[in-house]
C-alpha positions in Angstrom: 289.1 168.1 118.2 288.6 164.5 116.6 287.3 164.6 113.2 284.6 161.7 113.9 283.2 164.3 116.7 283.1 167.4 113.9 281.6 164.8 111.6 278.8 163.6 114.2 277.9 167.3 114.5 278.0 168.4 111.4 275.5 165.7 110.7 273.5 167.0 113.4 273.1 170.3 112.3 272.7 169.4 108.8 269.2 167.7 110.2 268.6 170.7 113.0 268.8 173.6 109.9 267.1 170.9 107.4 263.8 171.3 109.9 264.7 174.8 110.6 264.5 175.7 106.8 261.9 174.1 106.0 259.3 175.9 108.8 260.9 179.4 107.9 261.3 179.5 103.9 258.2 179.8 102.2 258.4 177.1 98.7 256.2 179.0 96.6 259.1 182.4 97.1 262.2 180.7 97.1 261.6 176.8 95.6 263.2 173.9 98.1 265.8 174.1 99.9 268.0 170.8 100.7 270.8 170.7 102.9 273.1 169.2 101.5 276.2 168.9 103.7 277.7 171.1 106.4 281.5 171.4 107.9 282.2 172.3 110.9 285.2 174.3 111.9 287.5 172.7 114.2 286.9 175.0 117.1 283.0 175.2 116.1 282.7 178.4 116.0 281.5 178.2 112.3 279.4 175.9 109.8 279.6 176.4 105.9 276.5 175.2 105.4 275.9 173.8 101.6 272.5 173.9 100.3 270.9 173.6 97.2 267.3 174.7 95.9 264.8 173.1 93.5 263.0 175.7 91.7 263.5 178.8 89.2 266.7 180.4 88.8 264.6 183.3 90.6 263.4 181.4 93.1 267.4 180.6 93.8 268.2 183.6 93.8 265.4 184.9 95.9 266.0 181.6 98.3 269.1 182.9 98.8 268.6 186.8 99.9 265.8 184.5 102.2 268.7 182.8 103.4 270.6 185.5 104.7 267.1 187.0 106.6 266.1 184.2 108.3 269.9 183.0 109.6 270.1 185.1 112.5 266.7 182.8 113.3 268.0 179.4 112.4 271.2 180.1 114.2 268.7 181.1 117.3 266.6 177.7 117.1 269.6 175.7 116.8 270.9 177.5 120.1 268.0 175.6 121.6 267.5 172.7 120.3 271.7 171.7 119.6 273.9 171.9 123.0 277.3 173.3 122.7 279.2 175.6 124.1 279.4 177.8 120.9 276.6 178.2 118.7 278.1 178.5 115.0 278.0 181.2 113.0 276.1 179.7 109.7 277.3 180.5 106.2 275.2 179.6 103.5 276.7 178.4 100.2 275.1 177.1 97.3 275.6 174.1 96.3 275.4 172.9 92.4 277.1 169.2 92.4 273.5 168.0 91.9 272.5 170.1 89.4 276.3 169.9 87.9 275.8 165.4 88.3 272.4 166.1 86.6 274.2 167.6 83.9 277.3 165.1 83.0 273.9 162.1 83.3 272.5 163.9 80.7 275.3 164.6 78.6 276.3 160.8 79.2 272.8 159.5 77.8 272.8 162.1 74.8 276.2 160.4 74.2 274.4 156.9 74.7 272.1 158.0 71.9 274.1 158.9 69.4 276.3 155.9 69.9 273.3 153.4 69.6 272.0 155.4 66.5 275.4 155.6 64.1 275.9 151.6 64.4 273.7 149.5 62.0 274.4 146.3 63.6 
């Protein structure tokens, strides 16, 4: 199967889970949820689905366990609302580059800061 058709639905589940996720996990238990990429296998039978959550380290992890409840039900509303001949099989992973690009900004600016402070120009 051509890559540019895995890419064009990959991108179209990414937005079919996105709303899916958003009407079945409750924010106040398990913080937001962003999809942030998803690959599909060549014979799309299944999607690694990447997705990262804004909240508590609790609310992650609850998010999560939430994640793995409500699948069998995304997987069911993207049955009917995505047309192909094989539903995927969904597997959640979490995704830190975010969180992980947050972290080398911040270290950059700290690094910024004490660069600007030890010259007396």
């Amino acid at each position: 199967m051509s890559s540019h058709r895995l890419l064009r639905v990959g991108e179209l589940l990414k937005r079919e889970i996105g709303e899916a996720l958003r009407r079945e996990m409750p924010v106040a238990e398990s913080g937001l949820v962003s999809v942030n990429e998803v690959e599909v296998s060549g014979d799309l039978k299944t999607a690694r689905v990447f997705v990262s959550f804004l909240g508590s380290s609790e609310q992650q992890r609850a998010g999560m366990r939430r994640l793995e409840e409500v699948r069998p039900r995304v997987q069911d509303l993207i049955a009917r609302t995505v047309v192909l001949k094989y539903t995927p099989r969904l597997q959640f992973v979490v995704d830190d580059s975010i969180a992980r690009g947050n972290r080398v900004l911040q270290i950059m600016d700290e690094l910024e800061r004490e660069g600007g402070a030890g010259s007396s120009t």
